[in-house]
N, CA, C and O atoms as a MOPAC input file, in Angstrom:
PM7 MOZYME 1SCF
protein

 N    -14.32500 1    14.50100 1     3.76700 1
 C    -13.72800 1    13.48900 1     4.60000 1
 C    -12.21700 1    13.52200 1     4.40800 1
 O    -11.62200 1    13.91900 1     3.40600 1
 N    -11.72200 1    13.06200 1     5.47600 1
 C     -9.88100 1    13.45000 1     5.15600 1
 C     -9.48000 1    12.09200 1     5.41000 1
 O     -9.99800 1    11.36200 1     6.25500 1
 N     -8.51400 1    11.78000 1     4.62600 1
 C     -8.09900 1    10.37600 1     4.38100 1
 C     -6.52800 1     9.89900 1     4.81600 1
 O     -5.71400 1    10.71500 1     4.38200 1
 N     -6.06400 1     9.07600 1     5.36700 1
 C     -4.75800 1     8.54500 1     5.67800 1
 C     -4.21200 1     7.97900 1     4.83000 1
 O     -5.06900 1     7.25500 1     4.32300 1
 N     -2.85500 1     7.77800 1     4.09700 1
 C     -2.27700 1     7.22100 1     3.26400 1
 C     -1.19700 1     6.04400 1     3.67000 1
 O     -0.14900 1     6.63100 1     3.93800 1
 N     -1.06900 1     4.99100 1     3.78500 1
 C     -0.25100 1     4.16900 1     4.60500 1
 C      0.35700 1     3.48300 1     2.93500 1
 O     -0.41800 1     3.02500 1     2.09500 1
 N      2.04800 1     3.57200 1     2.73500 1
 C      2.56200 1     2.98300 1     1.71800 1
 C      3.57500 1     1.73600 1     1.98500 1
 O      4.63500 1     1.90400 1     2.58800 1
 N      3.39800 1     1.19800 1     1.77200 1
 C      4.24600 1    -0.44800 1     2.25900 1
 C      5.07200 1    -0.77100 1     1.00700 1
 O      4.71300 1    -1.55500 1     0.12800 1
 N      6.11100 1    -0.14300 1     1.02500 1
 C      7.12000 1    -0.27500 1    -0.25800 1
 C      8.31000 1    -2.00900 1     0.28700 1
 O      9.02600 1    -2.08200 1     1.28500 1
 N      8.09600 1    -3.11300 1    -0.78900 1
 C      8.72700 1    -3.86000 1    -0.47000 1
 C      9.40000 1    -4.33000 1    -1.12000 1
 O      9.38100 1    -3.92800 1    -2.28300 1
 N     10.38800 1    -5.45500 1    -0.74900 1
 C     11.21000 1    -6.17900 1    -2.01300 1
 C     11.49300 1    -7.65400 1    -1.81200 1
 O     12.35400 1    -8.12200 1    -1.06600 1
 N     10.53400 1    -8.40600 1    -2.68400 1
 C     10.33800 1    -9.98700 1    -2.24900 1
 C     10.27500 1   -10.82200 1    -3.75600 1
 O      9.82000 1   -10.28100 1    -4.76400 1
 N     10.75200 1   -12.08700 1    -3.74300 1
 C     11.01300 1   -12.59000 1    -5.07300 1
 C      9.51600 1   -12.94500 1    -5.51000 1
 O      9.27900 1   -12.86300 1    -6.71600 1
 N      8.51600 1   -13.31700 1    -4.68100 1
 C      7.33000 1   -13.48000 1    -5.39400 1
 C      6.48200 1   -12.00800 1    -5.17200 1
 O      5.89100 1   -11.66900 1    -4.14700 1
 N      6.56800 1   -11.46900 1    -6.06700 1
 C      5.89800 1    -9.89100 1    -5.86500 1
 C      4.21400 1    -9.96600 1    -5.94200 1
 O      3.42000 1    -9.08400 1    -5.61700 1
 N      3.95600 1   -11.19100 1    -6.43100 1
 C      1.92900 1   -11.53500 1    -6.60900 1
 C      1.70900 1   -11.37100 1    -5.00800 1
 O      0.95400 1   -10.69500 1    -4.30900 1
 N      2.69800 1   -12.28200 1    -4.77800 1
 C      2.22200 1   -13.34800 1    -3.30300 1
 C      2.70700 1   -11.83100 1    -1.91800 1
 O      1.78900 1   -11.59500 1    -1.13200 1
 N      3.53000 1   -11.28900 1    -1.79800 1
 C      3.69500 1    -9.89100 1    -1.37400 1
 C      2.30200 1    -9.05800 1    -1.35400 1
 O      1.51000 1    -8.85900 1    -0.43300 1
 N      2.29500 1    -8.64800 1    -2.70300 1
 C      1.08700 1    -7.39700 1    -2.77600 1
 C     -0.36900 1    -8.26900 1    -2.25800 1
 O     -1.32200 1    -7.54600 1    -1.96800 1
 N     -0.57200 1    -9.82600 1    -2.13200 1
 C     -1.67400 1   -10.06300 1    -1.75400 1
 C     -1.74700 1    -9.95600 1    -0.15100 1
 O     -2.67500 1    -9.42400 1     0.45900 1
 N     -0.67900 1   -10.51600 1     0.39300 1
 C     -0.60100 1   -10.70200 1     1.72300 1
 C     -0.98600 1    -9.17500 1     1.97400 1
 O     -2.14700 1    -9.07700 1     2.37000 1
 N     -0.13400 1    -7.61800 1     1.81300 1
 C     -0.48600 1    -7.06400 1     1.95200 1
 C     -1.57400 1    -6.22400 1     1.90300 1
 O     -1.81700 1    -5.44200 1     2.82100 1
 N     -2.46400 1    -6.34400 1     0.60100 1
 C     -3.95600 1    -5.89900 1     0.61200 1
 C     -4.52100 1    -6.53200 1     1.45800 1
 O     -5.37600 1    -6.00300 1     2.16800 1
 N     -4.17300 1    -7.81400 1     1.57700 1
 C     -5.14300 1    -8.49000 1     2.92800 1
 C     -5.37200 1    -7.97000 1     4.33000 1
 O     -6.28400 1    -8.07200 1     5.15000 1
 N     -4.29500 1    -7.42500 1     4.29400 1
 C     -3.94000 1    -6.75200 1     5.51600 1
 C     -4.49000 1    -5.27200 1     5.85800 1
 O     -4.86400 1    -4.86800 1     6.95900 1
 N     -4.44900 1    -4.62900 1     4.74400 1
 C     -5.10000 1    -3.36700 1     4.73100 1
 C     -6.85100 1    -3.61400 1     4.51400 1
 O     -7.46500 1    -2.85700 1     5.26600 1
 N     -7.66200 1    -4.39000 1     3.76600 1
 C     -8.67700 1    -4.94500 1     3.90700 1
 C     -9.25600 1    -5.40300 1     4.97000 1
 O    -10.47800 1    -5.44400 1     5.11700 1
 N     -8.06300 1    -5.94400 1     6.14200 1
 C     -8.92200 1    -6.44700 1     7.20100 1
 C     -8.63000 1    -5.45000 1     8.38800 1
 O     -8.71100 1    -5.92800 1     9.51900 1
 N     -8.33700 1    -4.27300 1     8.27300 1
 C     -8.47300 1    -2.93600 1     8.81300 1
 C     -9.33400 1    -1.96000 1     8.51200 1
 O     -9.50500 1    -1.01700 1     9.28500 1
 N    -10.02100 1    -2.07800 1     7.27300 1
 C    -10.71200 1    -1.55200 1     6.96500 1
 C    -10.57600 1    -0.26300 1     5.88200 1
 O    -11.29800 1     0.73300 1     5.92500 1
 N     -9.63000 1    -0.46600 1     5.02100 1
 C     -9.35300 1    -0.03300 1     3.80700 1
 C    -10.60100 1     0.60100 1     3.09800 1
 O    -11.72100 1     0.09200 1     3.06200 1
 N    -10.24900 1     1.71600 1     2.57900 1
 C    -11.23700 1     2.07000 1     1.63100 1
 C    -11.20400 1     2.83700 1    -0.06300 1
 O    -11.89200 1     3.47200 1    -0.86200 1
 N     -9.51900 1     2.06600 1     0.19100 1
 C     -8.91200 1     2.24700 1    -1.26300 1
 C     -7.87600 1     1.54900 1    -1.65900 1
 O     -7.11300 1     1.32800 1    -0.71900 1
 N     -7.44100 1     0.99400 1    -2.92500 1
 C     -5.87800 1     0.53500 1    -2.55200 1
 C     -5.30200 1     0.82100 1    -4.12200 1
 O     -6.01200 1     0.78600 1    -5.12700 1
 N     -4.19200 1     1.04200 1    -4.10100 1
 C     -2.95400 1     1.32000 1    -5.69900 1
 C     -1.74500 1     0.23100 1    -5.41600 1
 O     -1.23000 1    -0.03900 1    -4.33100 1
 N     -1.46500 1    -0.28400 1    -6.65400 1
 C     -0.80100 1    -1.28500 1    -6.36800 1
 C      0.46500 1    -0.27800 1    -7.84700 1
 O      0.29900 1     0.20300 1    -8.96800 1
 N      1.76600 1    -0.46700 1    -6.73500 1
 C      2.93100 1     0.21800 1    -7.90800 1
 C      3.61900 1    -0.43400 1    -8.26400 1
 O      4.40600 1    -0.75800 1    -7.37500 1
 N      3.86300 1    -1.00600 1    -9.43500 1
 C      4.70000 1    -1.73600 1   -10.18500 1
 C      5.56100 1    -1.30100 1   -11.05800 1
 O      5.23500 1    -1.01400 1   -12.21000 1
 N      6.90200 1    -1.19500 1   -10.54600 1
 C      8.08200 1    -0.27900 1   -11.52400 1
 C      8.33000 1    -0.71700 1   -13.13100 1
 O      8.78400 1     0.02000 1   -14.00600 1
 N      7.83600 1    -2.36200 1   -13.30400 1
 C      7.98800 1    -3.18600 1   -14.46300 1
 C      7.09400 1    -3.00600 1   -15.30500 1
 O      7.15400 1    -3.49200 1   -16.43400 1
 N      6.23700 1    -2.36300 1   -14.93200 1
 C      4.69200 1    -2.71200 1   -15.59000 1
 C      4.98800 1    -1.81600 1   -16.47600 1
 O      5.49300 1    -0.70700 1   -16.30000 1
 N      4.47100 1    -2.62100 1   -17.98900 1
 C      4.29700 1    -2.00900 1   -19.04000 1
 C      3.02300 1    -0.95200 1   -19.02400 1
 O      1.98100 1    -1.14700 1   -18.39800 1
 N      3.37200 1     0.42600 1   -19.99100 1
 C      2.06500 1     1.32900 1   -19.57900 1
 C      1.69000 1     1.59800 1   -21.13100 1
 O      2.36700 1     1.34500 1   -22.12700 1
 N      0.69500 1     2.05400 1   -21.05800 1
 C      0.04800 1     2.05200 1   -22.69100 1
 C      0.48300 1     2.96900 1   -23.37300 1
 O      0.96000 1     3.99500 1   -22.88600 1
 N      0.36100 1     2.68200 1   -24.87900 1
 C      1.10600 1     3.45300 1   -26.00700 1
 C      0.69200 1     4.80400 1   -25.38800 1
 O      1.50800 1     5.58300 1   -24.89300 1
 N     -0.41400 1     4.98700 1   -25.44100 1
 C     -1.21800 1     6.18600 1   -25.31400 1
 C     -0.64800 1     7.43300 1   -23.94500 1
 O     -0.92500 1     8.63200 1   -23.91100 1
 N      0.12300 1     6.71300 1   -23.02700 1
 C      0.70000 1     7.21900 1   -21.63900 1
 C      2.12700 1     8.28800 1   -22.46500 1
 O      2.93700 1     8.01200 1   -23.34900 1
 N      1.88400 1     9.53800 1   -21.65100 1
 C      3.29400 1    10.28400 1   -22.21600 1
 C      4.77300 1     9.70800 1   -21.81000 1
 O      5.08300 1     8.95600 1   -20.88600 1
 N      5.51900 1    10.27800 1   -22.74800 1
 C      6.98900 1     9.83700 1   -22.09400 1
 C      7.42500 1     9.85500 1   -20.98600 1
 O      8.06100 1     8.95700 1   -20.43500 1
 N      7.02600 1    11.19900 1   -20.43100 1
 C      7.11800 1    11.52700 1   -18.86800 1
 C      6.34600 1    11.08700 1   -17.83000 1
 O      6.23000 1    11.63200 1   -16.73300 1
 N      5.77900 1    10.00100 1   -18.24400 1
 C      4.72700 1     9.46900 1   -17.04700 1
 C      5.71000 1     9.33300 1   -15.72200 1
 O      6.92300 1     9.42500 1   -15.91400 1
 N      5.36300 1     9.18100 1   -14.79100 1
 C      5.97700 1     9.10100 1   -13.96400 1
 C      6.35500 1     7.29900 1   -13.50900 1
 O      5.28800 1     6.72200 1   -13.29600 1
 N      7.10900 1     6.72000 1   -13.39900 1
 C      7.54500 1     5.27800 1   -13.17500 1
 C      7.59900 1     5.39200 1   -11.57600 1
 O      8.15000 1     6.29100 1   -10.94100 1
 N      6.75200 1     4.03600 1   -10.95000 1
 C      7.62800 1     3.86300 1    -9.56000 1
 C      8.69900 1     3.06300 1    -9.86400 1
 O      8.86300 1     2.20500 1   -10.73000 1
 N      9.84600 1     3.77700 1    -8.43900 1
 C     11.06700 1     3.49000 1    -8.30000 1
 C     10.62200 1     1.64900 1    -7.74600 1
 O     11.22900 1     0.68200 1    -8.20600 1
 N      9.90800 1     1.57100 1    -7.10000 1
 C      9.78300 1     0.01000 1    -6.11900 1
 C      8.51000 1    -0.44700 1    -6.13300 1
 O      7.59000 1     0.33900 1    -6.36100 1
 N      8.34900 1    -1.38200 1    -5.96400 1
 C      6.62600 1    -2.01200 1    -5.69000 1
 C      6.56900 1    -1.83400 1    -4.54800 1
 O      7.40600 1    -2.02500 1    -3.66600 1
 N      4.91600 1    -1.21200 1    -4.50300 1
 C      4.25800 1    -0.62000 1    -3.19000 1
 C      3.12700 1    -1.08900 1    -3.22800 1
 O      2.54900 1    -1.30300 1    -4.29300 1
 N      2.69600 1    -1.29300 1    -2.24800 1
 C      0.71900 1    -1.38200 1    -1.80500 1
 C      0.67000 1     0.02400 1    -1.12600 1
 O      1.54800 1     0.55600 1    -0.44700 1
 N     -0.47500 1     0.46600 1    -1.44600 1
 C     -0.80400 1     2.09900 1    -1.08000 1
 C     -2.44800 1     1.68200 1    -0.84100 1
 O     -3.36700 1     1.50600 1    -1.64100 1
 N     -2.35300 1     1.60000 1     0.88600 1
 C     -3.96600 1     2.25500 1     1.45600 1
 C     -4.45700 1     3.43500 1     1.71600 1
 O     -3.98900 1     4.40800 1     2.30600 1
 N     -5.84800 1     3.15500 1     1.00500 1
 C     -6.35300 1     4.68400 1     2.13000 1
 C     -7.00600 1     4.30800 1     2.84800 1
 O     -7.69500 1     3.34100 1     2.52400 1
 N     -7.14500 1     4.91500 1     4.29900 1
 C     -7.99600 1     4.92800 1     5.16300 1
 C     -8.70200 1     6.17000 1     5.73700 1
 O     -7.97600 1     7.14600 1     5.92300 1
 N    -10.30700 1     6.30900 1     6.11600 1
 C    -10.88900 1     7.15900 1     6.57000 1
 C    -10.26700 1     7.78200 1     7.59500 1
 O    -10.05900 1     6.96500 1     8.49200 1
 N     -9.80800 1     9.05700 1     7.91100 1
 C     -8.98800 1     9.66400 1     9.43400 1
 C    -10.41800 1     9.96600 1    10.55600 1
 O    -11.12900 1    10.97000 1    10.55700 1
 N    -10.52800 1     8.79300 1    11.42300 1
 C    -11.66700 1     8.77000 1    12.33300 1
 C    -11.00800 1     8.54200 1    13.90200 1
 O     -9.89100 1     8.96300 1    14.20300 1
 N    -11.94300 1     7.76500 1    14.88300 1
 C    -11.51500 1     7.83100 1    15.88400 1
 C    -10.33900 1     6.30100 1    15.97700 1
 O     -9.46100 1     5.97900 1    16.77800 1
 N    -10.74300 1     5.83800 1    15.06200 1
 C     -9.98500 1     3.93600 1    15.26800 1
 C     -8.37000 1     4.46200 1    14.03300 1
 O     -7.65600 1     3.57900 1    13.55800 1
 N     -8.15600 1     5.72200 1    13.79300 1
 C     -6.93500 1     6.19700 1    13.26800 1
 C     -5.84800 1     5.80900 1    13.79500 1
 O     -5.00900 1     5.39800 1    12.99300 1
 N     -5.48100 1     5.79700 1    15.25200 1
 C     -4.41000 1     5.46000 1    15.83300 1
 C     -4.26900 1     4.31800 1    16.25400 1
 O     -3.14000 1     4.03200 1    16.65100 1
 N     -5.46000 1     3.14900 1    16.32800 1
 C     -5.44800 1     2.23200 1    16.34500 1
 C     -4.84700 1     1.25100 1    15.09500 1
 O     -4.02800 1     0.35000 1    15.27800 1
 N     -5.48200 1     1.65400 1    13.68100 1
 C     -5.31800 1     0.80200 1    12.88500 1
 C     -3.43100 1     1.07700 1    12.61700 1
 O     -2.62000 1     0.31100 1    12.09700 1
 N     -3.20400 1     2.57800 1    13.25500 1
 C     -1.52000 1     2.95700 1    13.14400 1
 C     -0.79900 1     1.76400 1    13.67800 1
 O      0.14300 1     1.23900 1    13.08600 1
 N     -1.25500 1     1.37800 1    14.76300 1
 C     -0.03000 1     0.45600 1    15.33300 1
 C     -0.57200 1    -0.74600 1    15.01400 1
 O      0.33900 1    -1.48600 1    14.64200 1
 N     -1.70900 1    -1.33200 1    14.98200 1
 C     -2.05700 1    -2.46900 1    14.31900 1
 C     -0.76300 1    -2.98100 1    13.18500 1
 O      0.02000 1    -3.93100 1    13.17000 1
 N     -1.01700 1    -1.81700 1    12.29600 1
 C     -0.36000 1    -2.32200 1    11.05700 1
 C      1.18300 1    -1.57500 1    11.18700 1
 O      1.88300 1    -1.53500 1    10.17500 1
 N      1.59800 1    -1.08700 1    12.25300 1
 C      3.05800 1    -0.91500 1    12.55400 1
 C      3.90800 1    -2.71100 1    13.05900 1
 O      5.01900 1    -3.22100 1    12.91600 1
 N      2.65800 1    -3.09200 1    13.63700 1
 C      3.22600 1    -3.98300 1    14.38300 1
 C      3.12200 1    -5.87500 1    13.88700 1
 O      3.64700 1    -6.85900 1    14.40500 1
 N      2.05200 1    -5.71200 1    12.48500 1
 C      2.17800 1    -6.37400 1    12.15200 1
 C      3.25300 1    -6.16700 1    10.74100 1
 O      3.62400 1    -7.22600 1    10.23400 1
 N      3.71400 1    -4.98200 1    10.15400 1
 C      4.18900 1    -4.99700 1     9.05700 1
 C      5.68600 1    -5.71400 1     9.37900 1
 O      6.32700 1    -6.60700 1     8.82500 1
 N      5.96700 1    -4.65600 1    10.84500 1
 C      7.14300 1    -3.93300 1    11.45800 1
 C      8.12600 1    -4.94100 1    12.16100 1
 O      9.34600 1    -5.07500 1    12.25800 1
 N      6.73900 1    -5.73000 1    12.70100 1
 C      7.47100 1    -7.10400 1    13.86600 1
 C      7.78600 1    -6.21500 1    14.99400 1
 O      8.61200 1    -6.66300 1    15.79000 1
 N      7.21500 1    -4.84100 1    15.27100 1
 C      7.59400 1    -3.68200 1    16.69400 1
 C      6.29600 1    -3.72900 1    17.33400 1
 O      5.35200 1    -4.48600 1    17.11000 1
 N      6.41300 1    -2.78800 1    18.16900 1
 C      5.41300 1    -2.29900 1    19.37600 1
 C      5.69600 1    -0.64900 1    19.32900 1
 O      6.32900 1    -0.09400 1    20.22700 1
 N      5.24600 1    -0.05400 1    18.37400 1
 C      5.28200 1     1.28200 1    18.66100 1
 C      4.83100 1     1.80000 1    19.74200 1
 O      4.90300 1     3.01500 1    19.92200 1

């Protein structure tokens, strides 16, 4: 199965209340994965030096690539975006 990656990198003073609105959003499209990136987040002793850090907080969906693909595209262009692609 081949999968779509949609990343919603943002910057808002309540970062809980952000990443929820946004999973909500990818959930009610029909999500079938989600990573939540937190540049602050402490990582365990056990993680190498070189782990890789995100630069910004992101919500990261996946979605199935089917026929409702270009649909859920502008759905969530237009609700992220405030556009009409």
């Amino acid at each position: 199965m081949k999968w779509i990656e949609a990343k919603v990198v943002f910057d808002f003073n309540d970062k809980q209340l952000a990443t929820d609105l946004i999973a909500d959003i990818f959930y009610e499209l029909g999500i079938t994965g989600l990573v939540v990136e937190e540049p602050d987040n402490e990582h365990p002793e056990d993680w190498g030096k070189d782990a890789i850090h995100p630069e910004h907080y992101a919500v990261i969906g996946y979605f199935s690539r089917d026929e409702k693909t270009q649909t859920r595209r502008r759905i969530l262009a237009r609700i992220l975006c405030c556009t009409n692609p």
